[in-house]
Every structure is written in C-alpha cells, then in structure tokens.
C-alpha positions as CSV (number, residue, x, y, z in Angstrom):
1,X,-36.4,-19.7,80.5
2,X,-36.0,-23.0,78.7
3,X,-32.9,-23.3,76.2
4,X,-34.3,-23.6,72.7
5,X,-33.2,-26.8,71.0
6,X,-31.0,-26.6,67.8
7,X,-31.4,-29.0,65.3
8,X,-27.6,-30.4,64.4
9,X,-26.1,-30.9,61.3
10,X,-22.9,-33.3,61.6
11,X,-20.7,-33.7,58.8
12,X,-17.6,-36.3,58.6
13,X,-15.3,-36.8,56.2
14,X,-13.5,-40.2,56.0
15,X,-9.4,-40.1,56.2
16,X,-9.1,-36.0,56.4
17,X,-6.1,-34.8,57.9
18,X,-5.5,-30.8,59.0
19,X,-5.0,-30.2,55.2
20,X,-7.5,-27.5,55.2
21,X,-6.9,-23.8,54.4
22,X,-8.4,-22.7,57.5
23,X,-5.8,-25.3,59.5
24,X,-3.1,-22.9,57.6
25,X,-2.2,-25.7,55.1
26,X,-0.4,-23.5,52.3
27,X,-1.8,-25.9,49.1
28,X,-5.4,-27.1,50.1
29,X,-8.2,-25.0,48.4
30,X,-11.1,-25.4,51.0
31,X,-13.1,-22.6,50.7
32,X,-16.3,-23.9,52.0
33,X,-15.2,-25.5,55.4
34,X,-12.9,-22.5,55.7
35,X,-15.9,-20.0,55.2
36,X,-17.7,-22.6,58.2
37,X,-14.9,-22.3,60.2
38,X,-14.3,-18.4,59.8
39,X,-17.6,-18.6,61.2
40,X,-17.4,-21.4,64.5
41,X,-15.1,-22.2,66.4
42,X,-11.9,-24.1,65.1
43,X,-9.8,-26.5,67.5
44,X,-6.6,-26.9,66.0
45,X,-5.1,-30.0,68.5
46,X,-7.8,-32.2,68.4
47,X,-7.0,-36.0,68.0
48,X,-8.9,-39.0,67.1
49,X,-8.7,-42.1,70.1
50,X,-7.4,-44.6,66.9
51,X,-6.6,-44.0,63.6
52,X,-8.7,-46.7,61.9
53,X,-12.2,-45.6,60.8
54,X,-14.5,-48.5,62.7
55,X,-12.9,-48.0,65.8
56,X,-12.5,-44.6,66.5
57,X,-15.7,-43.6,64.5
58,X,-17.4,-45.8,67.6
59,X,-15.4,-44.6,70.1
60,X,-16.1,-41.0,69.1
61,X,-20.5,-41.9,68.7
62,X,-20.1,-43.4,72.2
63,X,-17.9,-40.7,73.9
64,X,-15.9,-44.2,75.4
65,X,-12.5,-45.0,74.6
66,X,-11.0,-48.4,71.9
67,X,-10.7,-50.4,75.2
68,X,-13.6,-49.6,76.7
69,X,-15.8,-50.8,73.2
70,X,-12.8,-53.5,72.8
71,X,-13.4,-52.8,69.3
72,X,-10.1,-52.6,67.7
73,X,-10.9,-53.8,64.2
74,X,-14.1,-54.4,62.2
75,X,-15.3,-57.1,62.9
76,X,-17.5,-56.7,66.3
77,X,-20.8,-55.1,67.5
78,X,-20.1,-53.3,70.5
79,X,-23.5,-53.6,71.8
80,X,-22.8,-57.3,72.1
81,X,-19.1,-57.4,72.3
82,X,-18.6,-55.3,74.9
83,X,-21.8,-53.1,76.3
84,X,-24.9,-51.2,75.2
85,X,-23.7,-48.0,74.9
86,X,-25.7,-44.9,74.3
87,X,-24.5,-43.4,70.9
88,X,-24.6,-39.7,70.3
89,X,-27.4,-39.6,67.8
90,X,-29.6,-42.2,69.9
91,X,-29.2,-39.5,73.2
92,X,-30.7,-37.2,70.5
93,X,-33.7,-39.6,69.4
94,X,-34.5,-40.2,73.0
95,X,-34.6,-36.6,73.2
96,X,-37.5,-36.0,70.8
97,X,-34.9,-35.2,67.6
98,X,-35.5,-37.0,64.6
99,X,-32.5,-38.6,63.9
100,X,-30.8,-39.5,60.1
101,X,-27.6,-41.1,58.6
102,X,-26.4,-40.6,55.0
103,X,-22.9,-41.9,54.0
104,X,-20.2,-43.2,56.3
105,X,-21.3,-42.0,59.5
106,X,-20.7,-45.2,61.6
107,X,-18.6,-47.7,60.0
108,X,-20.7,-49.9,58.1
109,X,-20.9,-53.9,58.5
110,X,-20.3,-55.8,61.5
111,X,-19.3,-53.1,63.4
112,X,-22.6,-51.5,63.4
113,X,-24.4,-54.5,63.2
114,X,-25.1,-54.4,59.2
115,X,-27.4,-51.8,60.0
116,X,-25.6,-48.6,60.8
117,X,-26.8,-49.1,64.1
118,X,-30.8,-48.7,63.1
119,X,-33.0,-48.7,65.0
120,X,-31.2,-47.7,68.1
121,X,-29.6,-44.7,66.9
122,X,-32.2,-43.7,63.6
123,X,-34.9,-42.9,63.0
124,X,-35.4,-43.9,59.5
125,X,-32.7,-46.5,57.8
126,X,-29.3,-45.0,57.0
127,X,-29.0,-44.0,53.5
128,X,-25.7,-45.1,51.5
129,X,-25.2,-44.1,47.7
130,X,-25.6,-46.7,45.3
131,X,-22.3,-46.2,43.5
132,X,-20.6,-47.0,46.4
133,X,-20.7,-50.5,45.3
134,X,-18.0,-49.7,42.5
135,X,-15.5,-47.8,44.5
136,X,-13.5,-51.2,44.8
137,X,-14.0,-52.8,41.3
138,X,-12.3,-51.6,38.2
139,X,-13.2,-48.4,37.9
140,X,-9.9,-45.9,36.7
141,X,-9.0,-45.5,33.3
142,X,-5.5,-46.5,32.5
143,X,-3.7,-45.5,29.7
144,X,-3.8,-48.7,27.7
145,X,-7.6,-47.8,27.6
146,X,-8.4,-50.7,29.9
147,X,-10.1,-50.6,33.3
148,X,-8.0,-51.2,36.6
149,X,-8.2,-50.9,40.9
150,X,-6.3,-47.8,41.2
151,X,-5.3,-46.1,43.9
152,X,-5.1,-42.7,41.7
153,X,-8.5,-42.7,39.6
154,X,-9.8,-39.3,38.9
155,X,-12.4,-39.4,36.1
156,X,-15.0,-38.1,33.7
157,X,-17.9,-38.6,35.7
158,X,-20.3,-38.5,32.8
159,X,-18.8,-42.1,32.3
160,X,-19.2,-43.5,35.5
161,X,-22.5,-45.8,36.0
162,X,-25.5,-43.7,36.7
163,X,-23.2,-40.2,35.9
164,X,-22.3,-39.9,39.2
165,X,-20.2,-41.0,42.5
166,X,-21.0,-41.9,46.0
167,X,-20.6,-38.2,47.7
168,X,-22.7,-36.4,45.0
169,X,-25.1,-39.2,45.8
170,X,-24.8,-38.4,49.7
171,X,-25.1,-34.6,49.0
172,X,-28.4,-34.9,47.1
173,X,-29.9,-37.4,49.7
174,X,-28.8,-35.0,52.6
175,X,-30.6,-32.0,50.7
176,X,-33.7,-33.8,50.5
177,X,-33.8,-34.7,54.0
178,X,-33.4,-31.1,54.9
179,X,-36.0,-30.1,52.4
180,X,-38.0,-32.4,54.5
181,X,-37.6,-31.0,57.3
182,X,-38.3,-27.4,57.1
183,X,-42.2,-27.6,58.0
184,X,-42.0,-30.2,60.9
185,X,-42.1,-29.1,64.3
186,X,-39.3,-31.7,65.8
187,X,-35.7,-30.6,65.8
188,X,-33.4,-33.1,64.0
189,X,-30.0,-34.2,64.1
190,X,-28.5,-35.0,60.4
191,X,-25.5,-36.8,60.3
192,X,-23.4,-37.0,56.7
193,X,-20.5,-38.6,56.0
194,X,-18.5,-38.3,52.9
195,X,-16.4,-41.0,51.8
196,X,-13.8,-38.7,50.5
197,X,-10.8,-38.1,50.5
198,X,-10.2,-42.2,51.7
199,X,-8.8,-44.0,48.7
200,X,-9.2,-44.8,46.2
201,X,-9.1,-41.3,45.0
202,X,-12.1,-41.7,42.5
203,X,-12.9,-38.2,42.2
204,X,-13.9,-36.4,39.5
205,X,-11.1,-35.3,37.5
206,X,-11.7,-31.6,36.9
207,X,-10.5,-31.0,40.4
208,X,-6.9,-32.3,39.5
209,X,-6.2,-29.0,37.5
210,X,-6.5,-27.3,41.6
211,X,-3.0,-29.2,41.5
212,X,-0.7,-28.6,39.0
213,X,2.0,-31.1,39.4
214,X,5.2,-28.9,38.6
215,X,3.7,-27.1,41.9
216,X,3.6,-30.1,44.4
217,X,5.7,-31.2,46.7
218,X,7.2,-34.0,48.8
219,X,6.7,-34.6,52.1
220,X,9.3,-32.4,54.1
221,X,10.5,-35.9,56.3
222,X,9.8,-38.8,53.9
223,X,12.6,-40.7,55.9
224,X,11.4,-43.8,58.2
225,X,12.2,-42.1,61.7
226,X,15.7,-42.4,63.2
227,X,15.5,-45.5,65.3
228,X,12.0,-46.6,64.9
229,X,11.2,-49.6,66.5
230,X,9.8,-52.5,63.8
231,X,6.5,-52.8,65.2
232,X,5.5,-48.8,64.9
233,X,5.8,-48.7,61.6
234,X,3.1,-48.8,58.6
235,X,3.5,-51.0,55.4
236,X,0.9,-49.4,53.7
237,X,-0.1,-52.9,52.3
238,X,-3.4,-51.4,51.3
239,X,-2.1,-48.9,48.8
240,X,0.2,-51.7,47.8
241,X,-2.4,-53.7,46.5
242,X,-3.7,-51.0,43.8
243,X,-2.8,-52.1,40.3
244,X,-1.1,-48.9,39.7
245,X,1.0,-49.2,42.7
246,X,1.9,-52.8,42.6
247,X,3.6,-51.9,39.1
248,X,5.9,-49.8,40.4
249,X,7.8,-53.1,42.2
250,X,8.5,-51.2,45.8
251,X,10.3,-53.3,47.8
252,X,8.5,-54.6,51.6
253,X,8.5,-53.0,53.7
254,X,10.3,-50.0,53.8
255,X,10.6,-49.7,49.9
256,X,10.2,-46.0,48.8
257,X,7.5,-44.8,45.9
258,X,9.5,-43.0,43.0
259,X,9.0,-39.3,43.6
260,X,7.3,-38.3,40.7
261,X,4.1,-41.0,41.8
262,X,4.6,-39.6,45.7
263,X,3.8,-36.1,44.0
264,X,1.1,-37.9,42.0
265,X,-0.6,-39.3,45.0
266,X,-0.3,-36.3,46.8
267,X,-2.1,-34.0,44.2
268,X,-5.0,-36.8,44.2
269,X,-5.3,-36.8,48.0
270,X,-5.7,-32.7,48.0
271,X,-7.8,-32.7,44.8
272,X,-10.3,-35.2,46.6
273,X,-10.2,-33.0,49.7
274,X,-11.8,-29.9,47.4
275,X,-14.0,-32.4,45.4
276,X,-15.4,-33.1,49.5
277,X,-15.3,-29.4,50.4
278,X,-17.4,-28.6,47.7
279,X,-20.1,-30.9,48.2
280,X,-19.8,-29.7,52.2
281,X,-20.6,-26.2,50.6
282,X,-23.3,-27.4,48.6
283,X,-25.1,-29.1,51.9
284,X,-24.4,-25.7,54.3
285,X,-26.0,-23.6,51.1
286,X,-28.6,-25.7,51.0
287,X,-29.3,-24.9,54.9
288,X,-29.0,-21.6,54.5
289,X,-31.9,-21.5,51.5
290,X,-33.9,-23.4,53.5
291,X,-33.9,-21.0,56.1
292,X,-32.6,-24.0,58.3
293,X,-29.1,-21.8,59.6
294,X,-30.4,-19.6,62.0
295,X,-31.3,-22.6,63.8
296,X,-28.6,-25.4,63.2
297,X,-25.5,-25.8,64.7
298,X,-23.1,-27.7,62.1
299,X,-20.3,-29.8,63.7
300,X,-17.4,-31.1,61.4
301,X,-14.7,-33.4,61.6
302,X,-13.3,-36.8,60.2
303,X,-12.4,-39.9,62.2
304,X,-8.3,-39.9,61.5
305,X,-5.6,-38.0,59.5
306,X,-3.5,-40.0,56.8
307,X,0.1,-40.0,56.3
308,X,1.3,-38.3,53.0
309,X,4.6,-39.7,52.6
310,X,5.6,-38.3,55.9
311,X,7.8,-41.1,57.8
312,X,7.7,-43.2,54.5
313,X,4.1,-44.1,55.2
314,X,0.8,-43.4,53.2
315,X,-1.7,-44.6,55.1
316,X,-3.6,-43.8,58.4
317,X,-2.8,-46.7,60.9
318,X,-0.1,-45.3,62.7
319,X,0.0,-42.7,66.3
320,X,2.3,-39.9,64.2
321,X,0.3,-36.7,64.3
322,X,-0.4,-36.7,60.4
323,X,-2.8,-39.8,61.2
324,X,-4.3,-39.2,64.4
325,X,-5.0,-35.1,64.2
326,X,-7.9,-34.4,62.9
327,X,-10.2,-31.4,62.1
328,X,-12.5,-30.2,64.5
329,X,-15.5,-27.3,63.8
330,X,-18.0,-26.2,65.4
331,X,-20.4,-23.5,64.1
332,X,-23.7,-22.1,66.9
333,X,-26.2,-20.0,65.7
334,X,-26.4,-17.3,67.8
335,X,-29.4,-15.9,66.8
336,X,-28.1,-12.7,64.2
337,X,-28.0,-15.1,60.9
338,X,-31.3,-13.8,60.1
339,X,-30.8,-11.6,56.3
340,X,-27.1,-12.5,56.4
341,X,-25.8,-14.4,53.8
342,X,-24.3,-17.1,56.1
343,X,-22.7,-19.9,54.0
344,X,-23.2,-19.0,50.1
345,X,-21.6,-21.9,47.7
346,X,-18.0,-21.0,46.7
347,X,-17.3,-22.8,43.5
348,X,-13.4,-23.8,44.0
349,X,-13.4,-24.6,39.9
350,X,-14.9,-21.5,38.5
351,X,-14.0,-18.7,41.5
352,X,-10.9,-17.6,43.1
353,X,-10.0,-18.7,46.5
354,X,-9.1,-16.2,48.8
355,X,-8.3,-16.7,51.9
356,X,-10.6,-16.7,54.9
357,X,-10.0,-16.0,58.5
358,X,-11.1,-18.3,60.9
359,X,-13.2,-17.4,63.7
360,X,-12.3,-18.3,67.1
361,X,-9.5,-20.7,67.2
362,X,-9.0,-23.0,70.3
363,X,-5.3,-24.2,70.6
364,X,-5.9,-26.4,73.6
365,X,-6.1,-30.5,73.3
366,X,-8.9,-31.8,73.2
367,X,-10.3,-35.6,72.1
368,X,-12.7,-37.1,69.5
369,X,-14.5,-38.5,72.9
370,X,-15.2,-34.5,73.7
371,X,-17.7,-34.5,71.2
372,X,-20.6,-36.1,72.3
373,X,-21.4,-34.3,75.6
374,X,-20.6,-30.7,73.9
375,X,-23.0,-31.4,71.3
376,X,-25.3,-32.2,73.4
377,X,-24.8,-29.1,75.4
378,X,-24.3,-26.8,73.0
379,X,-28.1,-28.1,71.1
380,X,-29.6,-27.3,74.5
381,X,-30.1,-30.9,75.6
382,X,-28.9,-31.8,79.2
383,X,-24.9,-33.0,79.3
384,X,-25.3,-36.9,79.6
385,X,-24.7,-38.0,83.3
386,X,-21.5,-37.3,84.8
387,X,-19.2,-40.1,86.0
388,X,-18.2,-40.9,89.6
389,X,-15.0,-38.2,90.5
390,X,-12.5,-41.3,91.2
391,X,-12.8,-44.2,89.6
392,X,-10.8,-46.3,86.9
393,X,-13.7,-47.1,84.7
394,X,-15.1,-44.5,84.1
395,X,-14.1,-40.8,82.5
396,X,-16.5,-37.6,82.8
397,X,-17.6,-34.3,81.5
398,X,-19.4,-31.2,83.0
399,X,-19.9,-27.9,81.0
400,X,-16.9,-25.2,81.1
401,X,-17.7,-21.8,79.9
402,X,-14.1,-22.6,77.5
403,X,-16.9,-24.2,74.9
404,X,-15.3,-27.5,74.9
405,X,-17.0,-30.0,77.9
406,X,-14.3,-31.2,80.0
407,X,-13.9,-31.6,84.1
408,X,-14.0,-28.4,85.8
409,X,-11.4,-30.0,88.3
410,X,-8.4,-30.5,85.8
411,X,-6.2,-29.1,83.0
412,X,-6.5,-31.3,79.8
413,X,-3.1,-31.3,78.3
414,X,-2.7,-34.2,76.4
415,X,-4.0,-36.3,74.1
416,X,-4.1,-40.3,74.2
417,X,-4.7,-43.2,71.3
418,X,-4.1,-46.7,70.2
419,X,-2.6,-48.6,67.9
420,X,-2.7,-52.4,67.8
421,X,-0.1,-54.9,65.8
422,X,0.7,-58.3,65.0
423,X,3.4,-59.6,66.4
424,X,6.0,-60.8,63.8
425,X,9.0,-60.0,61.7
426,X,8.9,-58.6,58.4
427,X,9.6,-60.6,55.4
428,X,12.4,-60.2,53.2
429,X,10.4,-60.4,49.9
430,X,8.5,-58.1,48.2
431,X,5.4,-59.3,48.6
432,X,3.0,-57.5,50.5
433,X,2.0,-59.8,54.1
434,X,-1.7,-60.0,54.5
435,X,-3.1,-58.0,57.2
436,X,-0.3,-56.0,58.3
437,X,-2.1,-52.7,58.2
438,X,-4.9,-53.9,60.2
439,X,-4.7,-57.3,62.4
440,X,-7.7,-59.0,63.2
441,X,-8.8,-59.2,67.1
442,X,-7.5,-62.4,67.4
443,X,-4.1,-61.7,66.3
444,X,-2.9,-58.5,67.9
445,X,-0.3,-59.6,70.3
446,X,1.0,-55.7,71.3
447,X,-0.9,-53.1,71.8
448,X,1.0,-49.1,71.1
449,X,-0.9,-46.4,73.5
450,X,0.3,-43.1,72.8
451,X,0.1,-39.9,74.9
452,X,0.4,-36.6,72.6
453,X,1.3,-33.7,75.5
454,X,2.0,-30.4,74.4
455,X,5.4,-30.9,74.9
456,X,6.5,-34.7,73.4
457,X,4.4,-37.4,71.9
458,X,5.1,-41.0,74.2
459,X,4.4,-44.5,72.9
460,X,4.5,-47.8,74.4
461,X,4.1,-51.1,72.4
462,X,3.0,-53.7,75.1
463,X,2.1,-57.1,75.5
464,X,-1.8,-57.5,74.7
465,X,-4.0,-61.0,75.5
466,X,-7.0,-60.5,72.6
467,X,-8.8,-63.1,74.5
468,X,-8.7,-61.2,77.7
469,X,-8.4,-57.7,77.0
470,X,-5.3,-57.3,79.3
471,X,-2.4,-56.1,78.9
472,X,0.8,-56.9,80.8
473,X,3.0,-53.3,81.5
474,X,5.8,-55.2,82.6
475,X,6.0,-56.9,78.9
476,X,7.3,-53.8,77.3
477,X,8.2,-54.5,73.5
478,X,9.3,-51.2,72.8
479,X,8.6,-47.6,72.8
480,X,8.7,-43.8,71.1
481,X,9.4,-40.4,72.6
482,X,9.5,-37.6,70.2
483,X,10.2,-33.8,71.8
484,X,7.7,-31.1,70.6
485,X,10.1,-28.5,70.4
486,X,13.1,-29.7,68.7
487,X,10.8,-32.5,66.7
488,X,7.7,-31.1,65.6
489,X,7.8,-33.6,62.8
490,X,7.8,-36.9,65.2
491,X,11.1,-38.1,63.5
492,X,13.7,-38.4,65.7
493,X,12.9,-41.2,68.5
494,X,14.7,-40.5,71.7
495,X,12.8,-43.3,74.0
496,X,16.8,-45.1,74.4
497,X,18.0,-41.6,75.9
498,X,19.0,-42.4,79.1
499,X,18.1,-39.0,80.7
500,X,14.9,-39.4,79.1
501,X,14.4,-42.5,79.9
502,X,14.9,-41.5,83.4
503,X,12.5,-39.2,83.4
504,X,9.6,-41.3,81.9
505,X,10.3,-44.3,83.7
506,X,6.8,-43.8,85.8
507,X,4.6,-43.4,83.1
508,X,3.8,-47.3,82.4
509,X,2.6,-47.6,85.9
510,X,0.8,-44.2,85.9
511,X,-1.1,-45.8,82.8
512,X,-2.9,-48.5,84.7
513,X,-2.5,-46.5,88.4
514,X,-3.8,-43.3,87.6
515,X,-7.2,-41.6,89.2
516,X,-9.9,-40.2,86.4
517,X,-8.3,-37.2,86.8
518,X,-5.1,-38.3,84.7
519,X,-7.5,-39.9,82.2
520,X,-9.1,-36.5,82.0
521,X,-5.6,-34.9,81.3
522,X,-4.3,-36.6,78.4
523,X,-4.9,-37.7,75.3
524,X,-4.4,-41.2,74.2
525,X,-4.3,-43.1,70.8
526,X,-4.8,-46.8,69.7
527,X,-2.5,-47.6,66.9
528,X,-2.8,-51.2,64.9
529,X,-0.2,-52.1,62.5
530,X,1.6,-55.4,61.7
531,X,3.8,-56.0,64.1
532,X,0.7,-55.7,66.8
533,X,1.1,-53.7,69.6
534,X,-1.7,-53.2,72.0
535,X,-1.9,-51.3,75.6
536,X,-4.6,-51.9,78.2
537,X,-6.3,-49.2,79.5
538,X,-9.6,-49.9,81.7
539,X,-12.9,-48.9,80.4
540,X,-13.4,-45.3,80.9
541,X,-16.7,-44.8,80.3
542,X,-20.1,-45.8,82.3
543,X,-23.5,-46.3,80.4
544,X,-25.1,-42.7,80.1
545,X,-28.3,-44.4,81.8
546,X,-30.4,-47.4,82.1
547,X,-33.4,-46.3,80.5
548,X,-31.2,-45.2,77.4
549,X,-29.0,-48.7,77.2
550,X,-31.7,-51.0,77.3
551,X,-33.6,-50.4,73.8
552,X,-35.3,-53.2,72.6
C-alpha cells in the first residue's frame, strides 16, 4: 500500500554544540530535547560541512557540499552564484506539503536572496520576530545602570521592548501555525529556528540561577594547541568587539580572558541553551495537544558547535570538533502515540531534572548533507534522484535499513568540512583586525578541508583562487593531524611527525583523485578564519531534477 505521508516539524538551533544532557554533557539541563531524544533516534558523530551559519545552513537545505554552492561567506545567492538547487523544504512543496519558516532557518540576507528563499522554498513568507531587530543595539544592563553591546546580557524580560525576545516570538508564531494546521487536509513541513544560544547571550536572566558560578568550570584544554599552525587558529574578533569584552584589554591574538569572565561566559552559553530547550518543549507540547504527534516526525539539530574556551577560542569558525559536531535527532511516529503522553512541557525553572535515557543512539558518522534525503524518506516521499556511481561531481544517497540514507555500496567513516582564511600575519597590537573571523569571498587566499575519521581528525590549509574556485594541492600552506585515541581533545598536532607524515602523504592527491565512493566515506569540513585557508573539492552534488530547479 501507499506510505502515508508525515507532516515534519524541523527545529534548528543557531551555534549549539553537543552540550545537551542527552549527548552526556554533565552540566547542561535540557530536559525537553532530552525527553525528544529518549524518544528518536540520537546520532552522536554527526558534523556540520562548515562551521559558519550561512554556509553550512545552505549546504545542509541543499544536501550539496560549501564548494559545490561556492558559498563560503554571506554574501551570495546560490541560486545565481553557483546553481539552482532544489532545497529540502521546496522537494517538500513540490510534493503537495505546505511549507513554513519561522526564525533562522536559512540564513537571512543575501544568502537567501533577502527573502529566506520565498517563494521557491515557502509557501507563505518566512516569519522573523520583531525583536530581533535589537539583538545588536544596546540592550544589556551594566552595572553603572547604563545600556551597553554585551556579549553576556541576561535580562528582566519585562523590560525589554514589547516584554519579550526573538525566540519566545518564534515559539508563539510556530504554535499558531500548527494551530492552523490541524483541520487541513495537506501534510506540512514546519521549519523553526531559534536564534539561541548564538551571542549575544540575551536570554532571560532567570535561567542564570541553572548555573551557579562557584559550580562551573574551565575548559579542560584552554591552551592554543601544541604546534598550531597560524592560519588554523580563531581570534574570536567577534566576541572581542562586545563592550564587556573589549574592557578586559586581551591582548591579539592569542591573549587569554581572565578566568573568572571564561566561567562567566560559559554559564551564559549553557543558561541560553535551557532558555532554547524550553521553548523547543513548549513547540513539541504544543504538537502533542494538538493531536499533531502521532503524525509528525520532528528532526533537530543546529548548523555548528562553538568553542568554549577549548583551544583558547570562543567562537565557532574553526574544524576542532567543539565547532563542527553538532546534534542530530530524529523522532518517527510509529503509529502507538495515540493516549500516550508523548512530549509533556518540563519546566527546567520550577521542576527537577532528572535524567533521561536516550532512545536509540547511532555512533556512526554521518554529515549535515545526510539530512535532506532521510527526511525525505523517512516522511514517505520518494529519496530525491540518486547520482551517477562514479563521478567527481556528484555524491549520492539510496535508503539503508541503518535509518541514516547513505550508499549501500560503502562504509561511511569519516566526516569532511571547510574552513576558509585570509592570508596574512597577525598584528602585534591589540587591536582586533577586521574580518579575521570570517573573510569575505574575495579575500580568502587558503582554504583548510578537514577529514574527521574515527581514528584522527586531518587538515590541510591550501592555496585557494576566489575568482576561480580552484585550489592548487601542490601549494600546501600547512596542515593538522590530531590522533583519536591518545588526543581526543584535538590538542596536540602531530602533522611534522615524520612517520605520520609518511603515512598521509597520499591523502592531498586522494582529495582531488578520489571516485564518489571516497566522497561517500568521509566527512569533510570548511573552516574560514583569518589567516584564509581554502581546499578545492569538486561539486558533489547534481540538481535533484529539471522540473524542480527551474521555478520561476
């Protein structure tokens, strides 16, 4: 008989690394997206293709890789920069769904043409909260009484303008979408994105008492790794630039923040990750009353991770596993959450958390690109066209009974992403150099790609043309080898070991040489810092089909 279609609720939080109780984080109080996962299915090595929200938020909508949409910054529409690429919620709208957008879903601005990609992937205009508009101006309460850009900002939300912030605003427009969907007979596929926990950390401040200071800690390596070549690492220029921050005088670039403001940050970060999980609870108790679950599968994740002092960085920006891992859920009904109380509201401030055991946990690798095809599959829709066996364009899925569409024909084991960087030196002074977190197109000189196997995590920073999109293997700038098993932490490079050095010498050469098979069996990671570094990989993606790419 025919497959019955699920309507699809896909949540995405903005900067969230594994710090979730369900991920076996220690200090994060996540009930609600625990209680999901407890419930799904939780894949605890999955990795974003660039940790940089435009970018890899693109390349995860259109299941293509950073050099495939050449969109390595913010500042280009891949439907004219590079192709017209079917996006995961179009698929769905040409599929009959009824497709939404509240929040950060796809990057907004350029990048999605100023319109969230509507009308190609909506069907009705993407909804952003009106308070967003403040998130940048001076907003945080200091303690002369005076308003400043902070990076730590909880407040009284009573006193913010309208009495409230931009993901309460997202929840309450995501209820009322569902709420208007519950008599209509087309499925529909809801996407929300919450801007939390990306900074500033403007959150309300009852959440801070989760945290008590006297009970946080440091990062367990806050050390710039041993041997780290210049242009891998992260100045975190734009947590520099917040008032609060930029008193504390740190020195560029490899200055260290006093402890007790590390601790500081770090409560703020996992306080806005519990103000996020509990409007995430509020929007799955909402489909529950709405008699929406039995029918819904819920998919949630977040576009990078974010470096918490690990390395001497806070920020994302970087190919360490703090900033590329992300979280990865997936929740199908399977038909007995009829009368069962499936995902009932856990109020983190008034309840205690206890915790909550996941339900089927997936240990293998697997990619942000993964996602479009399974949820396709898994909501009963055909698995978008498969790509050509062989070829060095293009990278395919077909369904595997494992849950997570991959080839049939090979192993995934790794993981790949990208970094880019402008190529210079750092200066000597204190003052923060513009851009050095994220280079525009037209400056990044080196490109970092960076293959996360289960056994080591390998970078190489090459030579990039921007104006070309190629990248010359020969021009090697530098390069990172960490070993999984005596390293876990990524902070010992060993890339100048001769022996391993040795054995690696093929890779560069594999990079460009390889069949789709090797595509399919690693995962790879764009990274973009300052001192640009870029790798070329050819586009591995085809359009899904002609009648889908040519909307007009």
């Amino acid at each position: 008989g025919e497959v019955e279609r699920k309507n699809v609720l896909f949540i995405m939080a903005d900067d969230l690394r594994t710090s979730l109780g369900c991920y076996g984080d220690p200090v994060a109080k996540s009930p609600n997206i625990d209680q999901l996962a407890s419930r799904g299915q939780v894949f605890l090595n999955a990795f974003a293709q660039q940790a940089v929200c435009g970018p890899s938020r693109v390349s995860m909508l259109t299941s293509r890789r950073p050099d495939t949409t050449r969109l390595y910054d913010f500042n280009s529409y891949w439907r004219v920069h590079s192709g017209n690429y079917t996006t995961l919620p179009q698929y769905f709208k040409s599929q009959g769904y009824f497709t939404m957008s509240v929040g950060k879903v796809f990057h907004p601005g350029i990048a999605s043409n100023n319109t969230d990609d509507y009308p190609y992937s909506w069907s009705i205009p993407a909804y952003h909260p009106p308070s967003f508009t403040y998130e940048k101006k001076k907003m945080c309460k200091g303690k002369d009484g005076k308003l400043h850009v902070n990076l730590l900002c909880a407040v009284n939300v009573s006193e913010q303008p309208g009495g409230t912030l931009p993901d309460l605003e997202s929840t309450e427009e995501a209820v009322r979408l569902l709420k208007s969907r519950v008599n209509d007979d087309d499925p529909f596929f809801l996407a929300v994105g919450f801007h939390k926990p990306h900074i500033p950390f403007r959150i309300p401040q009852d959440y801070l008492t989760l945290y008590p200071l006297d009970q946080m800690t440091l990062a367990s390596d806050p050390d710039v790794p041993e041997r780290l070549p210049t242009v891998a690492y992260n100045p975190w220029t734009d947590v520099r630039k917040r008032e609060d921050v930029e008193k504390l005088n740190i020195s560029f670039p490899y200055g260290s923040i006093p402890k007790d403001f590390q601790l500081r940050i770090r409560q703020h970060y996992y306080a806005a990750v519990s103000y996020m999980d509990a409007q995430v609870g509020r929007l799955l108790s909402a489909l529950e009353e709405l008699g929406l679950a039995d029918n819904t599968m819920v998919v949630f994740t977040s576009d990078h991770g974010w470096s918490l002092g690990e390395h001497g960085e806070w920020a994302k920006y970087s190919n360490f596993d703090v900033a590329t891992r992300v979280p990865l859920i997936f929740f199908v009904p399977d038909g007995n959450e009829a009368g069962t109380s499936t995902f009932p509201f856990i109020d983190v401030l008034r309840e205690s958390v206890h915790s909550i055991k996941s339900g089927k946990v997936r240990s293998r690798l697997v990619e942000l690109v993964d996602v479009f095809p399974t949820v396709s599959y898994l909501a009963g829709l055909e698995v978008p066209v498969q790509c050509p066996d062989i070829s060095f364009q293009v990278s395919g899925y077909e369904h595997q009974p494992m849950f997570l569409i991959t080839r049939t024909n090979c192993n995934r084991s790794a993981a790949l992403t990208w970094l880019p960087a402008k190529q210079m030196i750092f200066p000597s002074a204190s003052k923060t150099s513009e851009n050095s977190d994220l280079p525009d197109l037209k400056d990044i000189k080196i490109m970092g790609y960076s293959l996360r196997t289960w056994d080591y995590r390998y970078t190489l920073w090459l030579g990039f043309n921007p104006k070309t999109f190629q990248v010359n293997v020969s021009d090697v700038h530098a390069g990172e080898l960490y070993m999984s098993a005596d390293d876990p932490g990524q902070d010992k490079n060993i890339f100048n070991n001769f022996d391993y050095r040795r054995h690696f010498t093929c890779i560069p050469c594999q990079f460009h040489t390889c069949s789709d098979h090797f595509h399919s069996s690693f995962h790879f990671i764009y990274f973009s810092s300052y001192l640009v570094s870029v790798f070329f990989f050819p586009p591995l993606y085809e359009p899904l089909s002609d009648h889908l790419l040519n909307d007009s």
